[in-house]
C-alpha positions, 0 to 999 in steps of 0.5 A: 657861480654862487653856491659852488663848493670848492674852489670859486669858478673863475671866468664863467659869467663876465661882468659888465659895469652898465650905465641905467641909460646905456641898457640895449635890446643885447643887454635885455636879452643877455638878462633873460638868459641868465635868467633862465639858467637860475637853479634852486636847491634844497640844501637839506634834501638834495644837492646839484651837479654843474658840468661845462667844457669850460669848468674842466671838472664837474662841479658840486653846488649846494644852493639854495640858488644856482646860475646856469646858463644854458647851452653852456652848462649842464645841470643835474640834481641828486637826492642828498638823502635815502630815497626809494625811487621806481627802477626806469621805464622802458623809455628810460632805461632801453636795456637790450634783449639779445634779439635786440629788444628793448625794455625797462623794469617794473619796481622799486629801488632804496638808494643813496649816493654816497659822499664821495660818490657824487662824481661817479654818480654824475659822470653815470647820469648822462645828464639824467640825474639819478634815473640815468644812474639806475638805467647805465647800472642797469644796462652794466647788470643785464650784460653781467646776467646774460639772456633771459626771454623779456616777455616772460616772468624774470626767471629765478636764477636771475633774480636770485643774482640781479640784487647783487649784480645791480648793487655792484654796478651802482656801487662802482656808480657812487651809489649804495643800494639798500633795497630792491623790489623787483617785478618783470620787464616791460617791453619797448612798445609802439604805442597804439595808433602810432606811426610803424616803422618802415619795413626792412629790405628782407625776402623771404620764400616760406614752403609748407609742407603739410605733415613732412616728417624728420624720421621720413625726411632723415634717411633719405637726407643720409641717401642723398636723395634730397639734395635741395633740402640738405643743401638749405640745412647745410647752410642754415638751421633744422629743428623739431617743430611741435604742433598743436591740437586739434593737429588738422590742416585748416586749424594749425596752418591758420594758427602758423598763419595768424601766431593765435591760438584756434579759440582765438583766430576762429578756425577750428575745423574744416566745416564751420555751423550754417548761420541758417541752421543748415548743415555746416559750410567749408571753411573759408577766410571769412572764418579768421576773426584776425589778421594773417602775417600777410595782412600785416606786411601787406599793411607795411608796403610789402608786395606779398605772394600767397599760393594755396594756403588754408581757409584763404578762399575768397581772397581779399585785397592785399598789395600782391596776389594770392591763389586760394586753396579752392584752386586745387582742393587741397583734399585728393579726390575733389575737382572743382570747376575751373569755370568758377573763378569767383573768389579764387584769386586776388586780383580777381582777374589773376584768375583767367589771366594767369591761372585757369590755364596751369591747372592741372587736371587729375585726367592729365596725370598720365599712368607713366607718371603714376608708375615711376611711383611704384614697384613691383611686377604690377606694371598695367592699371588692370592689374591692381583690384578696385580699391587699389585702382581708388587709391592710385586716383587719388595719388593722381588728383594729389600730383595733380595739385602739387603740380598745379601749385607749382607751376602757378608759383613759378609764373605769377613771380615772374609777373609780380615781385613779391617780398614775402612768398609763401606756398602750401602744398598738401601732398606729404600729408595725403601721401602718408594718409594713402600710402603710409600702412605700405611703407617699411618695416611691412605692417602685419595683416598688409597684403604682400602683393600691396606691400610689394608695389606700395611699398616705396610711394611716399619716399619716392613722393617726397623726392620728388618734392625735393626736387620742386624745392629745387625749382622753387629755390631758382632765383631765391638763394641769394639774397632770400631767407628761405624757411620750410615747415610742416603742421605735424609730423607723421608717424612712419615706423613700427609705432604706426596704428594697427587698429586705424586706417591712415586713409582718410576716410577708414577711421580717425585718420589724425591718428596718424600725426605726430606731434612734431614736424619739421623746421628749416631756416636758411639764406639772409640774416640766418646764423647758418650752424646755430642749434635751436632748443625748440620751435613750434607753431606759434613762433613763425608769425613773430618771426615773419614779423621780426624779419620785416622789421615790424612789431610782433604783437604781445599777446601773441603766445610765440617767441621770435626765434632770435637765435636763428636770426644774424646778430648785426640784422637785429641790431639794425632792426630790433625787435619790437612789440605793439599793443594793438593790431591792424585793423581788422577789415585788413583780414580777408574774411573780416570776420563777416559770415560766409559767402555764397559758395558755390562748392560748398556741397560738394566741398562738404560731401568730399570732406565726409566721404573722406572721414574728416566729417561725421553723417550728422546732416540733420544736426546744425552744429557740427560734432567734429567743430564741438569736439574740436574747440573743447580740444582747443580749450583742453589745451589751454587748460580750460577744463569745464569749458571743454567739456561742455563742448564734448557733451554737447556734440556727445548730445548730438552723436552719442556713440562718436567714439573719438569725443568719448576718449576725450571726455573721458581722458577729461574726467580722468584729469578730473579725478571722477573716476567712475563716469571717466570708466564708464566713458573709456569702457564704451569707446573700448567697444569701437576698433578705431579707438581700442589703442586710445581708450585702452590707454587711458583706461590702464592708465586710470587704474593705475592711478586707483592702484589697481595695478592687476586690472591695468595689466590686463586692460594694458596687455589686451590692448597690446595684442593688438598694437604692439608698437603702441609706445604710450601704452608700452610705457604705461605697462612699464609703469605698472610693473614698476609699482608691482615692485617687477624693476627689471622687466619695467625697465625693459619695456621702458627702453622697448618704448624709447625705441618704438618712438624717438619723440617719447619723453616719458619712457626716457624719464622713466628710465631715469627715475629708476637710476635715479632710485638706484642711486646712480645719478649719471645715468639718471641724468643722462636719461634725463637729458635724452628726454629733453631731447626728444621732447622738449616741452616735457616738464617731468624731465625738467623736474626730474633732472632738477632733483638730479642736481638737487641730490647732488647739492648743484642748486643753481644748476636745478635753478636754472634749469626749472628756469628753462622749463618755465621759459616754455610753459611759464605758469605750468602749477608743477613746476612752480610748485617744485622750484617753491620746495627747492628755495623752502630746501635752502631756507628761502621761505619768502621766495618759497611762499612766492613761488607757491602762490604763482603755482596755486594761481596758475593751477586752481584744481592743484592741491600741492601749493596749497599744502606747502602753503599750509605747512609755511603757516603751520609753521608760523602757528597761524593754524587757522589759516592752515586749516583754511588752505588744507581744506581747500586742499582736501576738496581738490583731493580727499586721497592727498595723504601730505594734506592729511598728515599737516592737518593732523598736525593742525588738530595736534596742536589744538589738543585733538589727538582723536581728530588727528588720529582720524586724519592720519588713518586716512592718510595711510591710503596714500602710498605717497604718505604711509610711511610719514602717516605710520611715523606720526601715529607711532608717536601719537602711540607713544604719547599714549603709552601703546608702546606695542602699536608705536612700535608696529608702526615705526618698524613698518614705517622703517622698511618703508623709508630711506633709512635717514630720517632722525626724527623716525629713527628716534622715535623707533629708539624710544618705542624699542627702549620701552618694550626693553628692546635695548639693543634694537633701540640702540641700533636706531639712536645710532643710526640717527647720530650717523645722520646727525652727529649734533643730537647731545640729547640722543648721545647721552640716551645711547651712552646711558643705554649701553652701559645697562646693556654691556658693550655696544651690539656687532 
């Protein structure tokens, strides 16, 4: 080996003395070998690295050349000098999420192997040079910094420890690292038109249950009286399940269905526009623009079973069978004729030879049946009025498609052998709709004969649920995952609408819904015990996928719920991601326009007598689908786009109250104050919408500081709906700011008892123990917030300011890491975490984050100013002014804006301008007391000491009492007006904050030797 340094190899290439005319075919190729073992090197830019068994110890070679015959030895080379490389790709690295997914880093890293580093370095390597270094450091950090979600930007309290983190792991490597540009993640991906792997051995039965509910599902858990449920809880997994908006059956089980959002999979109502311009047609499959998880597996080899799920009508072919939601109209009082098979089921023939026969027909639902459902001395049909009459037939058509559905289920799995089994039943939600206003605790203005036989109907249902759990689950615990799930809960308790019927049909019956429903996960490759932060709509498709072992795509808003999931299973089956989906003909619909559908009229005339549909037959798009997209929209923050879907169904029905609430709510978000009143005040004049537009309405007042007007809109409201938890708590928050804490606070904790969900009145509480200085208390509050709620970002912020006061600043890192992880470009949060880091000097990570919040939020002024105050600070004044102004558009009242641009106009020398910006500042409650101190030294640059000093005393009252600046300003303004001892007073009390004044000592020590001895 030539080129070694150190001692000279011995025995690695065997010469041989060879006559010209003895060459042979073996010498030949003996040469070629060797030949493509040379190496050459670069002596000034890098050296090389020789390892073989037969060496013993790797070997540093110099070159220029170097043999290295391969199959023996293996060869590395390494940068000599300081190099800036790019951090390994996905392939490269395969760093390990805990759910088993793997990933690189995008950036940069500045290296050098040290001198006496070069051994580590190669052992590190893997023979893959000084990428094999970086990715095994790499490796060796990811385990150090424990979890973070991979497909979300890397949270601050990991980039804030992964620098040091890597540059010890490549420290211990041999190599020292200089610098580090570190971006995100990039996942280990399927490239598109890739091969998928084959599906993992799982099955998995998913029930849903529309509209099922914690605080109903709860007591009767406590009463055993649903032991198959508690039974799938005991050795599995619950959790809160936060829905969507629109919160209406089509739209989020279709969302649960496809792991898209309704903008994008199509369906946002339960009638779609009539192509021809007619009226609107039923929802159907050919509305999903996407594919379902059924569709996926089904792709994957995986024998399916789908039994009346939303919007699946006509089915399409897939490897299994599927029984639509025409079978057994999920809406109660419809019954389509059996005699009309097209479309209904998948195979066609499934229809007449297995189905038709288990329907089951309201007609069959004998009075028996009914009554076990009810109490009371009411025990014959002729005893309950018409209307009553309606609506037990109507609980009858909903045992009738429970039944159906049921028994449908049970015979087509004996006929097939599906894999993935998933069955919808709509009764716990129609149930609520019917029943609901009758349930404890009794509901004033409910008629007492009502009550008293009504009163038990939906527990004694969802017992009886229970109990076809228990028929469903025959069969399926071992060696099945079972998950069970609900769209939205449903409220139950003394928060239940007044003013709105829960019978579809007497008012916006969605009213009703709760933003939460539930979650069960249980049986194989489930980690029984494991406690679940939050789960919502979007995250069961990337599951379904995951547990199949087929890759999630990434756009896809939800997560896998990993933690749910047996660690050894993700190891065998990691997740993974791809960059396409199936094609999309493997939809049902495939996107194309309806089909012929022979219900459709009466589908339609059903849904509007049910009130899910307005009397808008001569128009041709359909209000409720306007109202519903700009919904839609609203909640992906697309503002202008969603209110030109409320205008334009405005348009076509100008006095819909429910689209009035919703523009209006806009424009208040909006701050155009006047049109939001003007809004709010015509839905007030309709009863189905008083509690919403009341709401909103005091809530706009409150924001114009009108705080006796909020009151009055308030409490008028609540005289009506006096469980209504959201206006309860908006009161609190006027009677706040009337400076009444005390009967705030009341009413804050009325409103936590009112509703178990509501975040706000519990981060209320917080804030006044926060104010009060008593930081345990606060925190607890804030603790229960997230609880309750958690996807409300003010608890995070508020808790992080908790940690902040008390100097914890990883602890508020972390958490404002945790609320990023769910809403990772919500502006609010980002803007705060940018003030923690400018708080501890981090001014580049401050500016960092201050631009994602800016760019995630364009109508946000507060990044802007921070912004300004970054530039301010470096005497950039134009760009500044620049970034203030656009603060100002945004919000002309924004008294911080102001106050910076004074600033800006100061150091130009333009007091009057700055003067001018101040007094406007002063508007603001937020800014008076920082608008008061900066006029009071405009004052006293001027000489007006009186007005100086005017404006600090009331700028005092309003402060904490610890700003130096302020309290020396005060000082001087008192020592001109030959206030002595008040202005030592002030100099004091600004040396207790700041011992470090010399300056301020010196005007003390000077002042009380001219005044005598130093005021008690």
């Amino acid at each position: 080996m030539e080129g070694a340094e150190g001692r000279p190899a011995r025995g690695w290439l065997r010469r041989h003395a060879i006559g010209a005319a003895a060459v042979s075919a073996a010498v030949l190729a003996t040469a070629g070998w060797l030949g493509a073992g040379v190496r050459r090197i670069d002596p000034a830019f890098e050296f090389g690295v020789v390892e073989s068994r037969f060496l013993g110890a790797p070997r540093k070679v110099s070159g220029p050349t170097v043999v290295v015959p391969p199959g023996l030895y293996r060869f590395q080379r390494f940068p000599r000098n300081l190099v800036e490389v790019p951090l390994p790709s996905a392939d490269a690295a395969r760093l390990e999420a805990p759910d088993g997914t793997l990933f690189g880093l995008v950036g940069r890293a500045a290296v050098v192997i040290r001198d006496d580093g070069w051994l580590a370095a190669a052992k590190a390597a893997g023979g893959a040079g000084l990428q094999g270094v970086l990715s095994d450091a790499l490796r060796a950090t990811v385990r150090a910094l424990g979890p973070w979600d991979v497909r979300e930007p890397i949270p601050q309290s990991v980039q804030s420890r992964f620098e040091a983190e890597f540059g010890r792991a490549l420290g211990l490597r041999g190599v020292d690292l200089r610098r580090l540009t570190l971006g995100g993640a990039v996942l280990l991906t399927v490239p598109k038109g890739a091969s998928l792997p084959a599906a993992s051995e799982t099955k998995l039965l998913v029930l849903g249950l529309d509209g099922a509910d914690w605080a109903i599902l709860d007591p009767l858990l406590r009463q055993g009286k649903m032991p198959n449920l508690a039974r799938l809880i005991e050795r599995g997994i619950r959790s809160k399940f936060l829905t969507i908006s629109p919160a209406l059956s089509p739209v989020v089980w279709t969302s649960i269905a496809t792991g898209v959002n309704p903008a994008t999979h199509g369906v946002l109502d339960f009638l779609v526009p009539d192509p021809a311009g007619g009226e609107g047609q039923p929802v159907t499959s050919a509305q999903r623009r996407v594919p379902s998880i059924w569709d996926f597996l089904s792709g994957a080899g995986v024998e399916v079973g789908v039994v009346g799920w939303w919007a699946t009508w006509p089915a399409g072919p897939l490897d299994g069978f599927m029984v639509t939601d025409r079978v057994a109209y999920q809406l109660f009082g419809l019954d389509p004729d059996p005699g009309r098979a097209a479309g209904k089921t998948w195979p066609a023939d499934l229809y007449d030879a297995e189905v038709r026969r288990r329907i089951v027909k309201p007609s069959e639902i004998g009075w028996e049946t009914v009554l076990a459902y009810l109490d009371g001395p009411r025990r014959r049909p002729e005893e309950f009025d018409a209307d009553e009459t309606k609506l037990l037939d109507d609980f009858r058509t909903l045992l009738a498609s429970t039944e159906t559905y049921l028994r449908v289920t049970l015979a087509l799995r004996s006929k097939y052998a599906p894999r993935f089994e998933s069955v919808y039943f709509e009764g716990t939600d129609t149930v609520g709709h019917l029943f609901m206003s009758y349930r404890p605790p009794k509901l004033a203005g409910v008629e007492p004969k009502r009550f008293e036989s009504f009163h038990a109907v939906v527990d004694r249902y969802y017992e009886a649920m229970d109990r076809d759990i228990g028929l469903l689950l025959e069969g399926r615990e071992k060696g099945w995952t079972i998950m069970v799930l609900s769209d939205h809960g449903f409220a139950s308790d003394a928060s239940r609408p007044l003013t709105t019927d829960s019978r579809i049909g007497h008012g916006p019956a969605a009213d009703w819904h709760r933003r939460f429903g539930v979650l069960v996960l249980a049986g194989e490759h489930i980690r029984a015990g494991t406690r679940l932060g939050e789960t919502g709509i979007y995250d069961i498709a990337p599951t379904v996928l995951a547990l199949f072992g087929q890759p999630v795509p990434r756009p896809w808003p939800g997560a896998v719920l990993s933690d749910a999931i047996d660690p050894a299973f993700l190891k065998a089956h990691p997740v993974r991601y791809r960059e396409d989906a199936p094609a999309f003909a493997m939809a049902a619909g495939g996107g194309e326009a309806s089909p012929s559908d022979p219900e459709a009229a009466e589908l339609r005339e059903k849904l509007r007598s049910l009130g899910y549909l307005g009397s808008t037959e001569d128009k041709p798009v359909r209000v409720t689908t306007r109202n519903n997209t700009g919904i839609a929209l609203l909640a992906q923050g697309k503002r202008s786009e969603a209110e030109k879907e409320f205008r334009a169904a405005l348009k076509d029905q100008p006095d819909q109250p429910v689209i009035l609430v919703n523009l209006g709510t806009l424009l208040r978000f909006e701050h155009r104050t006047d049109e939001a009143r003007k809004t709010l005040e015509r839905a007030l004049a309709f009863t189905a919408t008083r509690r919403a537009a009341g709401q909103q309405l005091g809530q706009l007042f409150l924001d114009l500081g009108d705080l006796d007007d909020a009151e009055k809109r308030l409490r008028q409201v609540l005289e009506v709906e006096p469980g209504a938890a959201d206006v309860v708590n908006t009161l609190g928050l006027v009677l706040q700011k009337k400076g009444k804490g005390r009967e705030a606070s009341d009413l804050f904790h009325e409103a936590t008892d009112l509703d178990a969900d509501a975040a706000e009145p519990r981060t209320n509480l917080g804030n006044l123990a926060r104010a009060a200085g008593r930081l345990d208390e606060a925190e607890d509050w804030y603790q229960k917030a997230i609880e309750a709620d958690p996807y409300y970002m003010g608890a995070y912020n508020n808790l992080a300011l908790v940690y902040q006061d008390r100097g914890e600043m990883k602890r508020a890192i972390d958490l404002y890491d945790r609320a990023l992880a769910k809403s990772p470009n919500h502006a609010v949060v980002l803007n705060n975490l940018g003030s923690l880091f400018y708080a501890t000097g981090d001014l580049e990570r401050a500016r960092n984050v201050w631009k994602r919040s800016a760019a995630a939020d364009a109508r946000y002024p507060s990044p802007l100013n921070n912004l300004a105050g970054l530039e301010l600070a470096a005497g950039k004044l134009d760009l500044a002014e620049e970034l203030l102004r656009k603060a100002l558009v945004l919000d002309p009242n924004y008294g911080d804006a102001r106050i910076n641009m004074a600033l800006v106009l100061r150091h130009r020398g333009n007091n009057s301008a700055a003067r001018r910006q101040l007094e406007k500042a002063l508007s603001d409650p937020k800014s008076r007391a920082t608008a008061l101190l900066q006029l009071g030294v405009l004052d006293l640059g001027a000489g007006d000491n009186p007005s100086a000093l005017a404006r600090l005393d009331e700028a005092r009252r309003l402060s904490t009492g610890r700003d130096t600046l302020l309290l020396n300003a005060y000082g001087e303004a008192a020592r001109r007006m030959g206030r002595g001892r008040d202005a030592i007073q002030a100099f004091k009390a600004s040396l207790a904050v700041d011992p470090s004044q010399k300056e301020i000592r010196a005007v003390v020590d000077k002042l009380e030797s001219r005044t005598g001895a130093p005021p008690r």
